[in-house]
C-alpha positions as CSV (number, residue, x, y, z in Angstrom):
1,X,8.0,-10.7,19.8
2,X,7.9,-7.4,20.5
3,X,11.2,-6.6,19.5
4,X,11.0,-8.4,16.5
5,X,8.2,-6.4,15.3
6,X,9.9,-2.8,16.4
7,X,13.0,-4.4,14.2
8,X,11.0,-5.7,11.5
9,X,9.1,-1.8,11.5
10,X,12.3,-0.8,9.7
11,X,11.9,-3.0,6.8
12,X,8.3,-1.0,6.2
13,X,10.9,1.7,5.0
14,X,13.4,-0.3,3.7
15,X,11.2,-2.1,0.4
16,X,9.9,1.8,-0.4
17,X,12.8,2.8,-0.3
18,X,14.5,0.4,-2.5
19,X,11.2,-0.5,-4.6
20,X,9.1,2.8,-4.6
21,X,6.1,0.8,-2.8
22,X,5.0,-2.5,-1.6
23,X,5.4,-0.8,2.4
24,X,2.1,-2.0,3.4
25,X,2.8,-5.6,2.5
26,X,4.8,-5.5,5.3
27,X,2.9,-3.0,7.7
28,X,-0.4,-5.0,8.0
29,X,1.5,-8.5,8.9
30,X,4.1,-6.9,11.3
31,X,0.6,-5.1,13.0
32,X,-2.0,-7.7,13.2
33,X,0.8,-10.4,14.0
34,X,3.6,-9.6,15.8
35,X,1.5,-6.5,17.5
36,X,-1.8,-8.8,17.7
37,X,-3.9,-5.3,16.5
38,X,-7.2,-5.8,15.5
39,X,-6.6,-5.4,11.6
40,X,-9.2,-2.7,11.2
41,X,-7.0,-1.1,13.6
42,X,-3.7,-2.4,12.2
43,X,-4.8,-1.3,8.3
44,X,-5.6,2.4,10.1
45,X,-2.0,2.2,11.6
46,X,-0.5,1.3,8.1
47,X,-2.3,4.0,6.1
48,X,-0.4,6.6,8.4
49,X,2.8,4.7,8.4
50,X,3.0,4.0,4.7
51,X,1.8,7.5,3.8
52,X,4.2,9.1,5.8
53,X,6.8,7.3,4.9
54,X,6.3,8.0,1.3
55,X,6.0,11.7,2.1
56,X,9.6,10.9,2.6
57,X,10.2,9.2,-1.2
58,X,7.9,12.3,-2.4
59,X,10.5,15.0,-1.7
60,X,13.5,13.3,-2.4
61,X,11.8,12.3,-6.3
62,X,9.9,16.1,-6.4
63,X,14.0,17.5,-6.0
64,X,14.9,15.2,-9.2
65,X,12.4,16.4,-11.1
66,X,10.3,12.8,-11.3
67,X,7.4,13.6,-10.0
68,X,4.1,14.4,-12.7
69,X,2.4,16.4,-10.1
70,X,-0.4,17.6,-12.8
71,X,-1.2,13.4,-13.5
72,X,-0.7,12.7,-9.6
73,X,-3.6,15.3,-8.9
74,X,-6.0,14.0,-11.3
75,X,-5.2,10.4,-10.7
76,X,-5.2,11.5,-7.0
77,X,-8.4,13.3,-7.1
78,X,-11.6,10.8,-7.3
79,X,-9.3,7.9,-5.3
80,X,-9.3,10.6,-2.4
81,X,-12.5,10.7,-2.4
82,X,-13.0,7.3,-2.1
83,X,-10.6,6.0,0.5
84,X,-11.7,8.8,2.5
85,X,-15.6,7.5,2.7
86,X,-14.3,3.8,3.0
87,X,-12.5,4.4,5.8
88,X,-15.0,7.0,7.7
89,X,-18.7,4.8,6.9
90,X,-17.8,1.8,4.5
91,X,-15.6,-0.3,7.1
92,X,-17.0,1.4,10.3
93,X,-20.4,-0.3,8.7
94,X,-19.3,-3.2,8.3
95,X,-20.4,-5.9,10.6
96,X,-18.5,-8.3,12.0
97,X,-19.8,-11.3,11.1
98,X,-20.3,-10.1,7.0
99,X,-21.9,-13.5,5.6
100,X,-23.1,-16.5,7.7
101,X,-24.6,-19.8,6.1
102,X,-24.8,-23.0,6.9
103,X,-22.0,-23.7,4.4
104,X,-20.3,-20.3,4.9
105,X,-19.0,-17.6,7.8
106,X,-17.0,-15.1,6.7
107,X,-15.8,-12.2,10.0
108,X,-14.6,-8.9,9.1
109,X,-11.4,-9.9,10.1
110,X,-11.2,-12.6,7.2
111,X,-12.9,-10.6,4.6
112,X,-10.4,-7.7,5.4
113,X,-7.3,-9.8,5.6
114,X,-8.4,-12.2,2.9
115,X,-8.8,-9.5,0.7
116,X,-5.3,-8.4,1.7
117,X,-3.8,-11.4,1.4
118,X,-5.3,-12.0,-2.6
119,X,-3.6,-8.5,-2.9
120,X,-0.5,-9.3,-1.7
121,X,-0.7,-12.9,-4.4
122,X,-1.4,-10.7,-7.5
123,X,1.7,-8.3,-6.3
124,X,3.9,-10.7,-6.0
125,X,3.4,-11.8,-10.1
126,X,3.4,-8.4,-10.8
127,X,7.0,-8.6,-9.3
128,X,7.9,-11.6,-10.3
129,X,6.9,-11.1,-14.4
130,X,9.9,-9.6,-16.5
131,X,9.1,-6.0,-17.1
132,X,8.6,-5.1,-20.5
133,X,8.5,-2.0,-22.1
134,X,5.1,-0.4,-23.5
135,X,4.7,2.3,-26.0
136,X,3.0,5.5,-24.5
137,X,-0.2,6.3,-25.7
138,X,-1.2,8.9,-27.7
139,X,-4.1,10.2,-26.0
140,X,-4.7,11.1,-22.1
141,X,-7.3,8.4,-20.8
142,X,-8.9,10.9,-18.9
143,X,-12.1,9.0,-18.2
144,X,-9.8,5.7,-17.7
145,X,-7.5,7.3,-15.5
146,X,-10.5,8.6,-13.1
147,X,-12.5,5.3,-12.9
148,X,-9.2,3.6,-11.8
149,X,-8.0,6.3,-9.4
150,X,-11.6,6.1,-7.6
151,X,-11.2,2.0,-7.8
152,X,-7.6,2.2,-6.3
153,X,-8.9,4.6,-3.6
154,X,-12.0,2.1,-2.5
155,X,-9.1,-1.1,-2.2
156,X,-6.6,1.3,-0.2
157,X,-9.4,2.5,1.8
158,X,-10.2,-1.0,2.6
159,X,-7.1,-2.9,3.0
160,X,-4.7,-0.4,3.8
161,X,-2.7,-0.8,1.4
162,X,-1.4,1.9,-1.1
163,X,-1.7,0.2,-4.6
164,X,1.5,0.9,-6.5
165,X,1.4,-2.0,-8.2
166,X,-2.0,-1.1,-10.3
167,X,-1.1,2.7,-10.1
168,X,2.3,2.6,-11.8
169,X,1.1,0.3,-14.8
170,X,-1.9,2.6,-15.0
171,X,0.5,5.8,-15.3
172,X,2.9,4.6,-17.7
173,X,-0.4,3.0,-19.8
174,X,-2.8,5.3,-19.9
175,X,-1.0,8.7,-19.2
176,X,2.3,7.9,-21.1
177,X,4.9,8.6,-18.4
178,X,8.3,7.2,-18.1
179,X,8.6,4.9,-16.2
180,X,10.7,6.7,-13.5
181,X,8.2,9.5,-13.0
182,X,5.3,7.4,-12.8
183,X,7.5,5.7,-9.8
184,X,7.8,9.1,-8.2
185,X,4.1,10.1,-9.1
186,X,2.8,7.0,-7.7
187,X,4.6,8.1,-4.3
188,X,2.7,11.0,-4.3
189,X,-0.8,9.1,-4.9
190,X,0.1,6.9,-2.5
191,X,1.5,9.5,0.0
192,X,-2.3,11.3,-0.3
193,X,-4.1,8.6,-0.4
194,X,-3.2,7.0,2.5
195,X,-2.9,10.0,5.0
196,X,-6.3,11.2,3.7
197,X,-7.9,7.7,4.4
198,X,-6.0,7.6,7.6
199,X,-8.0,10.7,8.4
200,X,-11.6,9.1,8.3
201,X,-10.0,7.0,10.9
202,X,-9.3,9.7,13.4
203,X,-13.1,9.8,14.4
204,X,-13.6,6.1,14.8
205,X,-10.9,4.7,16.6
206,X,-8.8,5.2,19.5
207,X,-5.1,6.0,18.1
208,X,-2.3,5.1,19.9
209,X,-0.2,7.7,18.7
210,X,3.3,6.8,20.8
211,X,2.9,3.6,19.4
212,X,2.4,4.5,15.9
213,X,4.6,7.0,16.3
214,X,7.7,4.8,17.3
215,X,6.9,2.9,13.7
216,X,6.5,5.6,11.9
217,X,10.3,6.7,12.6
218,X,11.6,3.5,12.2
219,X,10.1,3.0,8.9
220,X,11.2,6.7,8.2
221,X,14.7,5.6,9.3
222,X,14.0,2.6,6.8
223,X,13.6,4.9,3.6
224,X,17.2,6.4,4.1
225,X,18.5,2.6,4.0
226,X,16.2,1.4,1.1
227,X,17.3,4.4,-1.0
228,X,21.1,3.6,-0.2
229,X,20.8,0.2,-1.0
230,X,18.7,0.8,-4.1
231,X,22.0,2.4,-5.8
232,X,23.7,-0.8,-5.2
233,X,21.6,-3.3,-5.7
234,X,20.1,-4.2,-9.0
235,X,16.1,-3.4,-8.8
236,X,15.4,-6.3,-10.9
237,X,16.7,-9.2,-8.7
238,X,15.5,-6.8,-5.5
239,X,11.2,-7.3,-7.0
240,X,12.0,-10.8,-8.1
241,X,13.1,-11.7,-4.2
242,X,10.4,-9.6,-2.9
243,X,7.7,-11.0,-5.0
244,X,8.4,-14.3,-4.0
245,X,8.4,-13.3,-0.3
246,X,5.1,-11.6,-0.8
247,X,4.2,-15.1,-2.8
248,X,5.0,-17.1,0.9
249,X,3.1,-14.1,3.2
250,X,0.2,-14.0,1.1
251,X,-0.5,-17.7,0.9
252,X,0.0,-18.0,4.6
253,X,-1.9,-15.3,5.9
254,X,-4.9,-17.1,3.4
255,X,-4.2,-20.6,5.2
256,X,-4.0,-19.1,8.9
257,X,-7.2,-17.5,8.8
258,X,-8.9,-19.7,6.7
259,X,-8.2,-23.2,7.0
260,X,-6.8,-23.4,10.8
């Protein structure tokens, strides 16, 4: 099993590098169920590894010129914020039984990966739906653009996960980038983000850093094969197959913690 996850580490890399996100989808899994981490520690461990990893994406798209690093910083700015106290007093605080009734128990551990697990559902129709193309506004959606950068920073913050699919519709909506640099500028969000959240974890947990570490590289190693593939492959049948594999490992992880 362990093997399997070490090998399966790779594939972290891989989907960024062919898809620009979606990283943690895999991550968080490969941690809490091929590693058997606690997934308060395993969404800690994926912050680092997806961040890094698209520290990686960040210089190869800030060579070609498609990274908005101007929109990236104010996006960036209030969802920094915000990851970084979820992750250092919001989750710490939480307890670990969060709602108990006589109808209803709900552990961190579900409300975590539940939450997760509904993310990775809604991510997989965002893959799955033709892409259409939108006319770009004609005014920056300043206000718009903060409210859902501080948003996106409270759900990375608590699941781990980076949130490309809300931050590159939000780019190419309400700031009016192409499509291809709000790809590369979600990278950069998403590189900031989650190293930044990963920071408020430093304090509270115990890392295993050989561990992570190991990961971390593969998943590195991972980018240099997504981005080679990515010039082969077409990108639309690449999210169509993806999204319905996030479909499957979404609905799963709902039925194993719920229902058995």
């Amino acid at each position: 099993m362990l093997i399997f996850g070490y090998t399966a580490s790779v594939f972290i890399g891989l989907i960024l590098g062919l898809l620009g996100g979606g990283g943690s989808i895999l991550a968080i899994p490969i941690l809490v169920y091929l590693f058997h981490l606690d997934p308060v520690i395993a969404t800690a461990y994926s912050l680092f590894i997806v961040g890094s990893t698209s520290s990686v994406g960040v210089v190869w798209k800030g060579k070609k010129g498609l990274i908005n690093f101007r929109t990236g910083l104010v996006f960036g700015a209030p969802s920094l914020l915000t990851v970084f106290i979820t992750r250092k007093w919001i989750v710490p605080s939480l307890p670990d039984i969060v709602i108990n009734t006589s109808y209803l128990m709900i552990t961190k551990r579900i409300l975590l990966l539940g939450l997760f697990a509904v993310l990775m559902i809604i991510t997989s129709f965002s893959m799955m739906r033709k892409q259409k193309k939108v006319k770009e506004p004609t005014e920056f959606s300043l206000i718009y653009v903060l409210l859902l950068g501080a948003m996106i920073g409270l759900l990375t913050g608590l699941v781990g996960a980076g949130g490309g699919f809300l931050i590159i519709p939000a780019l190419v909506l309400l700031t009016g980038l192409p499509m291809k640099v709000a790809t590369g500028t979600s990278l950069f969000i998403i590189a900031f983000n989650s190293l930044i959240g990963f920071t408020g974890d430093i304090f509270n947990l115990e890392i295993q850093w050989p561990f992570l570490l190991s990961i971390t590289g593969l998943a590195i190693a991972g980018t240099f094969i997504g981005n080679w593939l990515s010039t082969k492959i077409k990108g639309a049948h690449l999210r169509v197959g993806f999204g319905w594999l996030t479909l499957i490992m979404g609905c799963w992880i709902l039925i194993e913690e719920i229902l058995l």
